[in-house]
C-alpha positions as CSV (number, residue, x, y, z in Angstrom):
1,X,58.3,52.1,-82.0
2,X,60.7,49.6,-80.0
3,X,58.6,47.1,-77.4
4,X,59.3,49.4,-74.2
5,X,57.9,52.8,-76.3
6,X,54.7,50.5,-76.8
7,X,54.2,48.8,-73.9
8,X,52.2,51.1,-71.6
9,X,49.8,51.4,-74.9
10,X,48.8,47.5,-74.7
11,X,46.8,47.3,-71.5
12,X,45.1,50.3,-72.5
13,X,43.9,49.1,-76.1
14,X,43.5,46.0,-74.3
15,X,40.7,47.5,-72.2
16,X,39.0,49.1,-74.9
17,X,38.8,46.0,-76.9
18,X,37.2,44.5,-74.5
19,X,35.2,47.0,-73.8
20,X,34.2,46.9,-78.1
21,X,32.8,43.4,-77.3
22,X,31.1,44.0,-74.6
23,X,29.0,47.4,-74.4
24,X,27.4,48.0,-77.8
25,X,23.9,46.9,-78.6
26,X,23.4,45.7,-75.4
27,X,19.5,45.8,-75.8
28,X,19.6,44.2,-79.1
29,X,19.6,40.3,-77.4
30,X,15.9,39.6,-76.1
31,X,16.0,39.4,-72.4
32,X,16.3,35.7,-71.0
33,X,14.0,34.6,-67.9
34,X,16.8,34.4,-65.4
35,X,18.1,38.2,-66.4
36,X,14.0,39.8,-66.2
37,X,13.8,37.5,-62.3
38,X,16.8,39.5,-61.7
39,X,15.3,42.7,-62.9
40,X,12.3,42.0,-60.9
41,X,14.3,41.9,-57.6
42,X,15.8,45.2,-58.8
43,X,13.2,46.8,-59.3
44,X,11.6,46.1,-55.7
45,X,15.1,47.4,-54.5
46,X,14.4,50.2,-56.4
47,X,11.0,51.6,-55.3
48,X,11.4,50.3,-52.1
49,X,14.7,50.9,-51.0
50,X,15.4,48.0,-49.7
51,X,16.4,44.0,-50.1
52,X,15.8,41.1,-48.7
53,X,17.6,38.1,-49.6
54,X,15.7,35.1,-50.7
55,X,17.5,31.9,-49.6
56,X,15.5,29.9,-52.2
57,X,16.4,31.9,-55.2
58,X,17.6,34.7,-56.6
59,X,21.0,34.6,-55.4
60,X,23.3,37.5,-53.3
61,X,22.7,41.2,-53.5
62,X,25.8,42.4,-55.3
63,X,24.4,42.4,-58.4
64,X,21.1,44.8,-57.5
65,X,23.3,47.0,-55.5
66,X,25.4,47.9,-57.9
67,X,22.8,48.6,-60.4
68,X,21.4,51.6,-58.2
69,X,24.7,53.3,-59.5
70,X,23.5,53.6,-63.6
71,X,19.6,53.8,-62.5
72,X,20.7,56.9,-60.2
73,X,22.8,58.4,-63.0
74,X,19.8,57.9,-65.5
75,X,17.3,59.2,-63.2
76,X,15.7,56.1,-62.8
77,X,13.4,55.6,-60.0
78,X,10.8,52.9,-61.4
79,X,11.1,49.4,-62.3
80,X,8.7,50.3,-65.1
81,X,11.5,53.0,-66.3
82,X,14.4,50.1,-66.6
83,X,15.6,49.2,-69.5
84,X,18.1,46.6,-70.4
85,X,21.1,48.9,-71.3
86,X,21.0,50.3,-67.5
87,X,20.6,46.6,-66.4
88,X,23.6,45.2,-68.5
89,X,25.8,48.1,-68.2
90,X,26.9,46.6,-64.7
91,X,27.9,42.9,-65.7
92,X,29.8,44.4,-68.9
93,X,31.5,47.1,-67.0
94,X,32.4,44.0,-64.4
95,X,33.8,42.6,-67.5
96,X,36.3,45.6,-69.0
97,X,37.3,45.9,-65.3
98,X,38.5,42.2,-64.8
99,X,40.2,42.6,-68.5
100,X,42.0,45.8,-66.8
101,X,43.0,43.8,-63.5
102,X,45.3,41.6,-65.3
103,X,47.3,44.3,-64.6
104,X,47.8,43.5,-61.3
105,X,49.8,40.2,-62.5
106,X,52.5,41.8,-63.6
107,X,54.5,41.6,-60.8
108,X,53.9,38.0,-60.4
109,X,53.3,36.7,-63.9
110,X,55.6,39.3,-66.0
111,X,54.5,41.4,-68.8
112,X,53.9,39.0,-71.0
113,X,52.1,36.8,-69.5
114,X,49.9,39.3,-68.0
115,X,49.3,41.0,-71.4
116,X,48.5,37.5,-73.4
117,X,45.9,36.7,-69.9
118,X,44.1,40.3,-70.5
119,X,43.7,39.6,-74.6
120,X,42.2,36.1,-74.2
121,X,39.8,37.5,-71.2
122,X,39.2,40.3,-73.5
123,X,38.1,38.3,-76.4
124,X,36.8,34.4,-74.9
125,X,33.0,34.1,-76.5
126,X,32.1,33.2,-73.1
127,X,33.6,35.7,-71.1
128,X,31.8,38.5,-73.6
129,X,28.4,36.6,-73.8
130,X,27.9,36.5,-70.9
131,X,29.3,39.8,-69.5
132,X,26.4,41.1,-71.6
133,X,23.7,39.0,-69.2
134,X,22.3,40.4,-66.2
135,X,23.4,37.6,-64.1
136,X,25.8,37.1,-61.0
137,X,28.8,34.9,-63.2
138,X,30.9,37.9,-64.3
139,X,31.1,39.6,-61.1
140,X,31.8,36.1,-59.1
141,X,34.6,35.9,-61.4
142,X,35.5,39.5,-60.9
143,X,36.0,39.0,-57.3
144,X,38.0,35.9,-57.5
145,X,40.2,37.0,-59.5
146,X,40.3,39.8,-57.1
147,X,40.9,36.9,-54.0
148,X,43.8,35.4,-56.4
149,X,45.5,38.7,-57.0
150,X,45.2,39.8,-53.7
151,X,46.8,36.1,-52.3
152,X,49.6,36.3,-55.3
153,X,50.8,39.3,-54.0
154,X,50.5,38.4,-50.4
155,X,52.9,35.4,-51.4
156,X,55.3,37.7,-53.0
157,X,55.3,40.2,-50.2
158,X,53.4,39.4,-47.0
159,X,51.6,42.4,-46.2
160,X,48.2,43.7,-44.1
161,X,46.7,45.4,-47.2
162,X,46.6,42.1,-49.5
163,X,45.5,40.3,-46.8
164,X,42.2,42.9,-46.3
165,X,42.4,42.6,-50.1
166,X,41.3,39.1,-50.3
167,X,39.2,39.1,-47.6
168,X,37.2,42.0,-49.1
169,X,37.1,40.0,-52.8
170,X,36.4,37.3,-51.1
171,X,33.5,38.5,-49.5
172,X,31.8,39.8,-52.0
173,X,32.2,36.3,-53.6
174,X,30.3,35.3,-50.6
175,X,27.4,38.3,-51.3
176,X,27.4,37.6,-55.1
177,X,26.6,33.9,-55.7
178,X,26.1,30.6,-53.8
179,X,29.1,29.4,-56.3
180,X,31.5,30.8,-54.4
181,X,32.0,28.6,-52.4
182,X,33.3,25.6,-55.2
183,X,36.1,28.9,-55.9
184,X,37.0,30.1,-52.6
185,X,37.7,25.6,-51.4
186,X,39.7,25.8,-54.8
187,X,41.7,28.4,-53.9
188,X,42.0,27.2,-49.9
189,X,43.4,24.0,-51.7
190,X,45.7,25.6,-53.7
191,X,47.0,27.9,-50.9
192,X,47.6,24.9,-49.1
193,X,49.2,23.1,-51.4
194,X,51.3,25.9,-52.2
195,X,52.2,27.0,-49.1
196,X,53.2,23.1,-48.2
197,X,55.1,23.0,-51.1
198,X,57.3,26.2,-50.4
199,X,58.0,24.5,-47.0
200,X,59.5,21.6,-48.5
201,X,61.7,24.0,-50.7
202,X,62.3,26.0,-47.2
203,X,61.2,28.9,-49.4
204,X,61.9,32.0,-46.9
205,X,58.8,33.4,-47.4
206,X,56.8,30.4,-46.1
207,X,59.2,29.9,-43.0
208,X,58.8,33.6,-41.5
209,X,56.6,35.8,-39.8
210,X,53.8,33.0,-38.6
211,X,52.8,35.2,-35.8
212,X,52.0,37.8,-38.3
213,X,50.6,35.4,-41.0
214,X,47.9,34.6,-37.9
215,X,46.8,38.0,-38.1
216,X,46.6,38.8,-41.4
217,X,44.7,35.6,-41.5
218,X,42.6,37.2,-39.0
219,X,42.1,40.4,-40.3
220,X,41.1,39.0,-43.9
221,X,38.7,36.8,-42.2
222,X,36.8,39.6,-40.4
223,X,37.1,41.8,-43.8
224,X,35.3,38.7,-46.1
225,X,32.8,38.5,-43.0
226,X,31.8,42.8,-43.0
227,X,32.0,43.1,-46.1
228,X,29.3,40.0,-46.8
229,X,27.3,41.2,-43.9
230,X,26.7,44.5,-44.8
231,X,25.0,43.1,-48.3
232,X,23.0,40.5,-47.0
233,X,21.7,42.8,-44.6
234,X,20.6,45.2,-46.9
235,X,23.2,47.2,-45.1
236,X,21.7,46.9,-41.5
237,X,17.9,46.9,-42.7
238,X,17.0,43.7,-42.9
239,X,19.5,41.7,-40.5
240,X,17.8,38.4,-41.1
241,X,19.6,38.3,-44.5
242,X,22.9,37.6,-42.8
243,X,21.2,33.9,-41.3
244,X,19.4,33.5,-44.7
245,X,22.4,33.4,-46.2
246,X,23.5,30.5,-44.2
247,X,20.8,28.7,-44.9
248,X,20.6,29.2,-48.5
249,X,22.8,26.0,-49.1
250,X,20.5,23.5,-47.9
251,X,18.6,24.7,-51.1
252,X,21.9,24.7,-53.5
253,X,23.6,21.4,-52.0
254,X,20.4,19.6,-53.6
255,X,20.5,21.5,-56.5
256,X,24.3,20.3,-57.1
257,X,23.2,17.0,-56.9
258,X,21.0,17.0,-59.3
259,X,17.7,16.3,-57.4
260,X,14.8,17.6,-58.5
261,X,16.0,19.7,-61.9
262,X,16.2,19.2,-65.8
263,X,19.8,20.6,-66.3
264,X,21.5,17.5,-65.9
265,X,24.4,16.8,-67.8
266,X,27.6,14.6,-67.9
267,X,31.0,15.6,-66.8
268,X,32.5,16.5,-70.3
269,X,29.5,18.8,-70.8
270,X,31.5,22.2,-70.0
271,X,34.9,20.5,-72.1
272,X,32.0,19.9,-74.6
273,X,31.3,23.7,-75.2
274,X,34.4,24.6,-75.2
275,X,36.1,22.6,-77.6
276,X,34.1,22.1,-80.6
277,X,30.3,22.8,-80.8
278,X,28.1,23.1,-83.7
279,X,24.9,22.9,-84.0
280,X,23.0,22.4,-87.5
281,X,24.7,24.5,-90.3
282,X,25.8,27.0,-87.7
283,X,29.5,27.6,-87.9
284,X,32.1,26.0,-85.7
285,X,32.5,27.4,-81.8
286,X,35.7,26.4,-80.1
287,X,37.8,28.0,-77.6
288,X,40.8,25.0,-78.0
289,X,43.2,27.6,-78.5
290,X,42.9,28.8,-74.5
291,X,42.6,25.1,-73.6
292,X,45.5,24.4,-75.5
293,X,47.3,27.2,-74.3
294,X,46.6,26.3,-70.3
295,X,48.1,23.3,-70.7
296,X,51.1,24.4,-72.3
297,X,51.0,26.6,-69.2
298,X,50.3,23.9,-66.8
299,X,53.3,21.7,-68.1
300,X,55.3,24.6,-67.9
301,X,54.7,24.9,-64.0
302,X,55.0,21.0,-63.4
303,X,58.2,21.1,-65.3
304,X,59.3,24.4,-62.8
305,X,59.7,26.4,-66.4
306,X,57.2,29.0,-66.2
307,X,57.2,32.2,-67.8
308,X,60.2,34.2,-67.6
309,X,59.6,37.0,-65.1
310,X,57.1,34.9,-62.8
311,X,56.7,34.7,-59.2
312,X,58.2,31.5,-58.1
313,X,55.1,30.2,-56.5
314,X,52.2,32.1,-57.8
315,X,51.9,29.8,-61.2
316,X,51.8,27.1,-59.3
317,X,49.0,28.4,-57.6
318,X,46.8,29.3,-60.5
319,X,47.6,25.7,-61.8
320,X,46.1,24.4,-58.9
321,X,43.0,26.6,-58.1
322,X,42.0,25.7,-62.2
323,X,42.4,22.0,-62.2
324,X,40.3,21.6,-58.7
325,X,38.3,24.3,-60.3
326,X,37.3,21.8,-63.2
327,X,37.4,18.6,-61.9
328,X,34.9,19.9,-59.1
329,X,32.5,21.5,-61.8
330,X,32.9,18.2,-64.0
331,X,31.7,16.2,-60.9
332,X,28.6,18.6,-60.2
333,X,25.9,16.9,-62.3
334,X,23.9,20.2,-62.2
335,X,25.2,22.3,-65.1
336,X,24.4,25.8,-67.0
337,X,27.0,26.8,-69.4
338,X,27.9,30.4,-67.5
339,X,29.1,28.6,-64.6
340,X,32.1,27.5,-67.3
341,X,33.4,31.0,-66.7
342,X,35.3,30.1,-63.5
343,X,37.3,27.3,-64.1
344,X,37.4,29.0,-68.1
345,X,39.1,31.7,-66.5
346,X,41.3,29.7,-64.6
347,X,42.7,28.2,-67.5
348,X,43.2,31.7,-69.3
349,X,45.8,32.3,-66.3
350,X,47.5,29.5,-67.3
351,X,47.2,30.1,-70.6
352,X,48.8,33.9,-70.5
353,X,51.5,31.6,-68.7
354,X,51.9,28.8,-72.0
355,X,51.4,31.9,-74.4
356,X,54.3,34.1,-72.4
357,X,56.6,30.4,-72.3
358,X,56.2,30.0,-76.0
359,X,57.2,33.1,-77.1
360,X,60.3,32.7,-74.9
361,X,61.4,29.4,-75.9
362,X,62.8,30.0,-79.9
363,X,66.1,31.7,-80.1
364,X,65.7,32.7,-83.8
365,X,63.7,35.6,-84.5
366,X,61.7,34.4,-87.7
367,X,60.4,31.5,-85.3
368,X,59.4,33.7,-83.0
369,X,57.8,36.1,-85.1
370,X,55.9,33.0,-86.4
371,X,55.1,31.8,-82.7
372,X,53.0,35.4,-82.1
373,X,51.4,35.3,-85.4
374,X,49.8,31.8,-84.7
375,X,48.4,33.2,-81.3
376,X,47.7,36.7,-82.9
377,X,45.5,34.6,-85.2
378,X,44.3,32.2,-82.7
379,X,43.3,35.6,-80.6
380,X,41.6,36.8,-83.7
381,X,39.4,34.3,-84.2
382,X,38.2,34.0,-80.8
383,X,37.0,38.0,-81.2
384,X,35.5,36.8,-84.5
385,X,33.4,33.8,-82.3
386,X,33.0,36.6,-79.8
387,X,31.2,39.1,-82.1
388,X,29.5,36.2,-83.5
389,X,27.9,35.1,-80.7
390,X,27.1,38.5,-78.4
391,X,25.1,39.9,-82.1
392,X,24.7,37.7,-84.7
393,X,23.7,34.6,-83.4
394,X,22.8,36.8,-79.6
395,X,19.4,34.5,-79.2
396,X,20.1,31.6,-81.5
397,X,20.4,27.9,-80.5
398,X,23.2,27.0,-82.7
399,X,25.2,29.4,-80.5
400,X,26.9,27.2,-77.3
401,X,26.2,29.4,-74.7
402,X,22.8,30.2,-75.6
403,X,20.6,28.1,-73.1
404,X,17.0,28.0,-73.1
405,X,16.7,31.6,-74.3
406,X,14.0,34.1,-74.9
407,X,13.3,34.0,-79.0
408,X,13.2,37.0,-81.1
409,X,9.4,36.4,-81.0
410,X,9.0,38.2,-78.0
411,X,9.3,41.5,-79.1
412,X,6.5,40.9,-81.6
413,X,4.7,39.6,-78.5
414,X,5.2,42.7,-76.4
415,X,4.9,45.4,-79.6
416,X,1.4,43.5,-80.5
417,X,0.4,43.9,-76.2
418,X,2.2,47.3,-76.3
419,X,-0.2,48.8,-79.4
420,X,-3.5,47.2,-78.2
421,X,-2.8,48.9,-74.7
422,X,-2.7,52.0,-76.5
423,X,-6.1,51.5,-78.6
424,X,-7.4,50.7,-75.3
425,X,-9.3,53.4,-73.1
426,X,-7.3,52.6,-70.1
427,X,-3.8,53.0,-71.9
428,X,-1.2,50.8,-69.5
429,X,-3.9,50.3,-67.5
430,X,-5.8,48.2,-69.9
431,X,-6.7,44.6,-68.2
432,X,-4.5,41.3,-69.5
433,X,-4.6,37.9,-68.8
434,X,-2.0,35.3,-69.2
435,X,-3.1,32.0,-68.9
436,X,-0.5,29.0,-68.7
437,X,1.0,26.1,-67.1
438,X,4.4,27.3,-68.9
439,X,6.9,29.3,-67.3
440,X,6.5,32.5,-69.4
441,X,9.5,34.6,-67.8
442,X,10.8,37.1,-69.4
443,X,6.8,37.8,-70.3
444,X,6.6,40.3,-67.0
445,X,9.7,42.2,-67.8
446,X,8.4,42.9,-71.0
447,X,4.9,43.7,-69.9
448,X,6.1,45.7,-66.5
449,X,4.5,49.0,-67.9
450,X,1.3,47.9,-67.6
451,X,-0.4,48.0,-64.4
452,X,-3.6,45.2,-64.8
453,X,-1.5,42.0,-65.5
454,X,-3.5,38.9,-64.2
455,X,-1.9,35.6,-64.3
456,X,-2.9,32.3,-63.7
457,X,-2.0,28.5,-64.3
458,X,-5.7,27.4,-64.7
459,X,-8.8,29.0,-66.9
460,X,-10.4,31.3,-64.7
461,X,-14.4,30.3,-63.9
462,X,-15.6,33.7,-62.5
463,X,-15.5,36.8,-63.8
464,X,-15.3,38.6,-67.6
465,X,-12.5,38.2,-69.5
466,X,-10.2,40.6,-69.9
467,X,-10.2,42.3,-73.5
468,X,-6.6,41.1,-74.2
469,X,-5.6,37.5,-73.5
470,X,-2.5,35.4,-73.6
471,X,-2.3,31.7,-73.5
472,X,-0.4,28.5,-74.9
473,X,-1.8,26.1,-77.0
474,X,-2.6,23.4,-74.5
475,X,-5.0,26.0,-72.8
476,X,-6.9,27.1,-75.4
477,X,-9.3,24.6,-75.9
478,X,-10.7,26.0,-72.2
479,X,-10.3,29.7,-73.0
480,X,-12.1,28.7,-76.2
481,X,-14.9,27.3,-73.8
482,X,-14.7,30.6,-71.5
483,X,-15.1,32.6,-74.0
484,X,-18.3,31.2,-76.0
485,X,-19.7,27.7,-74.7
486,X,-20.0,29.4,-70.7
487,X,-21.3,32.3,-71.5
488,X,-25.1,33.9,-72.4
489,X,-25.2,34.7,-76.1
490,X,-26.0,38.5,-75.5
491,X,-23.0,38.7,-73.4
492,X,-20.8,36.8,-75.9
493,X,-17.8,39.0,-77.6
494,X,-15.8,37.6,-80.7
495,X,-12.1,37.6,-80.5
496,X,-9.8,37.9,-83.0
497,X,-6.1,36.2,-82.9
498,X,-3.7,39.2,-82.5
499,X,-0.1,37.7,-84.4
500,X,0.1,37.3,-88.1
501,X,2.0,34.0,-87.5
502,X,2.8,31.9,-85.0
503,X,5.3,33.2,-82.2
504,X,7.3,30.9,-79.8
505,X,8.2,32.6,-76.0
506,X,11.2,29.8,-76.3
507,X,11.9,27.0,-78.5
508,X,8.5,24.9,-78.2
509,X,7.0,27.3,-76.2
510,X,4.3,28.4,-78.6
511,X,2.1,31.6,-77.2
512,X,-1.4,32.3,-78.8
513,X,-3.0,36.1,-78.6
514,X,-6.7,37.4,-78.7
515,X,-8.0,40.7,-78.4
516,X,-12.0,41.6,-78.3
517,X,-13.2,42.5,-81.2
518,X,-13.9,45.7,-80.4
519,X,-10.8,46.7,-79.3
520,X,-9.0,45.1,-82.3
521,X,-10.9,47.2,-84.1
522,X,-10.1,50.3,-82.7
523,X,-6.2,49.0,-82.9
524,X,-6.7,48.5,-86.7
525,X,-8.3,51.9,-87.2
526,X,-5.2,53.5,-85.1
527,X,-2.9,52.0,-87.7
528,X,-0.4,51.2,-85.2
């Protein structure tokens, strides 16, 4: 088949690579504290019907409100009836659908470009790890992409709808994560610089139709603002979201400056990740080839030799939005290793551009052949890290992007809780008590079927103890004296440990288990 019979196949298989990557097994990977918070805020949207932004934590409503759509199709109506597949479904959807937006550059990239953009989105470890997380990151860089599509085209043909188009992406930016704010002043830079530039050329485009600029300008500014509104609102219940918002970045201005939090790290740490990690005799991660390829890209636009078939100022535009992009997250001491999608995504662009510019610069065939056979392999063995890193090595530290994560441990933890509650006489109902100064997220997600969950940060002094208990080590020594020392010896029960060996909630996060003896008993006699 010649190149134009096979062309409108590529986007297509495109898509369903990505989509390979990205939606299998998606409840293999223990849940990690941040994605079981987020559940937890679900669920109250859920049963109650309603949301109500938190300008502490949590960040924007996007993410909950789109997960009603699976939960309704699955006849979900509980938070004790989620499961991870209907939770993770959303963020890996998010994930095929920016991998099928790409698209939308063809008209100001080219074909080649576009296709080469699509592929590396399709398979970057990053981009499929984490569009298998029930966190914001995916869709923030859903929607910007979104914002840069929609501006691209308004460059190429100034028009109300792209306008709207923007304004729309860009407010869900604005409803999805506090973030958005380091992509939307990235992209208002490059604009500017963009726009400035195609003055200085006397481009035509940039020397017409001001007036009607103004209101487009307008219009995309009152789009980004009812569009964010009608989130943070809980769509007009809960109008007090709309201020919260606002003053939500009193909370994340701090937090970018590093006060008051452990994930510190220095400006290479992103670069770090991305270029060569390994970790003990784990293999090799690097994602070189898309950093390589951007700035092959990005000398291609500060030489004025782009891609053939590319908007004139549109890759000059992308090669400004990614290198603010990462010199602004570099700055930001406060790092976590998913907020590398944006700028990561940035420089994919520019690679599809350095990809699409190699290919066109041999004249012989054989060299050319040789050309897409180096990135076919180079494309290859980012799907290879991909696979790698979403299943095999889903929850293991010598994976980059896995960042203080949930061990395997806690699904021996919540089968062990899970078959006691059974041998009880209450079922689910059976009373628990977790005992820690530890943060023990995802514990609650894990344990949301039962109904008589007590926690506390201190030994209790009143009242009997609950026939199952959970604590870490550093506690135990006053459970211990709960249990035996402060209590009558007719009233005393022996308690038996509940794991075979020791389990960890998190690396160095040991948790210890005791049942009454009694009821461990009745468990052993059950078999289960």
């Amino acid at each position: 088949m010649t190149r134009s019979r096979l062309a409108p196949w590529i986007f297509p298989a495109i898509v369903v690579l990505a989509a390979a990557l990205r939606v299998p097994g998606l409840d293999l990977r223990p849940m990690h504290a941040d994605e079981a918070v987020h559940a937890a805020k679900m669920g109250r949207l859920l049963e109650h019907d309603g949301y109500e932004y938190d300008p502490q934590e949590y960040h924007g409503p996007t993410l909950n409100y789109l997960t009603l759509l699976p939960a309704r199709l699955t006849g979900v109506a509980r938070y004790a009836d989620l499961n991870e597949v209907t939770l993770r479904i959303v963020p890996a959807a998010m994930g095929v659908l920016l991998v099928a937006a790409h698209a939308l550059l063809i008209p100001l990239l080219g074909f080649r470009a576009a296709a080469f953009a699509a592929v590396l989105t399709a398979v970057s470890p990053a981009m499929v790890y984490y569009s298998r997380y029930y966190i914001q990151e995916t869709l923030l860089v859903t929607f910007s992409f979104g914002a840069l599509v929609s501006i691209g085209r308004y460059l190429q043909a100034p028009r109300l709808a792209w306008a709207a188009g923007a304004g729309a992406s860009v407010g869900l930016m604005y409803a999805t994560k506090e973030t958005w704010v380091i992509a939307c002043g990235s992209m208002a830079v490059a604009l500017g610089l963009t726009v400035a530039l195609a003055r200085r050329r006397a481009h035509p485009a940039a020397a017409s139709g001001t007036p009607r600029h103004g209101r487009h300008l307008l219009a995309a500014i009152l789009v980004a603002a009812a569009v964010s509104a009608l989130f943070f609102s809980s769509f007009l219940q809960h109008p007090r979201g709309v201020i919260d918002s606002v003053l939500a970045y009193r909370t994340y201005l701090e937090r970018a400056a590093g006060f008051q939090s452990w994930h510190l790290h220095p400006w290479q740490y992103y670069l770090g990740l991305l270029l060569y990690f390994r970790a003990g005799e784990g293999p090799v991660w690097s994602e070189a080839v898309i950093l390589g390829l951007g700035l092959v890209g990005l000398a291609g636009v500060l030489m004025r030799t782009a891609a053939p078939g590319a908007n004139r100022q549109v890759p000059g535009l992308l090669a400004a939005y990614t290198v603010v992009m990462t010199v602004t997250y570099a700055a930001i001491p406060y790092k976590t290793p998913w907020c590398v999608l944006g700028f990561l995504h940035g420089f994919i662009l520019l690679a599809g551009i350095g990809a699409a510019r190699l290919i066109s610069v041999p004249r012989r065939a054989v060299t050319r052949t040789l050309v897409v056979a180096c990135l076919v392999a180079g494309a290859a063995h980012l799907g290879w890290q991909a696979w790698a890193g979403s299943f095999r090595y889903a929850a293991d530290p010598r994976n980059p992007y896995v960042y203080a994560h949930t061990a395997t441990d806690v699904f021996i933890i919540a089968q062990r809780v899970d078959a006691l509650a059974m041998a009880h006489p209450l079922g689910f109902g059976m009373p628990i008590e977790v005992i820690s100064r530890e943060n023990l997220w995802p514990l609650p997600w894990y344990f949301r079927r039962l109904t008589d969950v007590r926690w506390a940060t201190a030994v209790p002094e009143t009242g009997d103890p609950a026939p199952v208990i959970l604590t870490t080590p550093d506690m135990e020594e006053g459970v211990a004296r709960r249990l035996y020392a402060e209590r009558p010896p007719g009233e005393r029960e022996l308690y038996m440990n509940i794991f075979d060996a020791p389990v960890e909630l998190r690396p160095l996060v040991e948790v210890r288990g005791y049942a009454a003896k009694t009821l461990w008993d009745s468990f052993r006699q059950s078999g289960r």
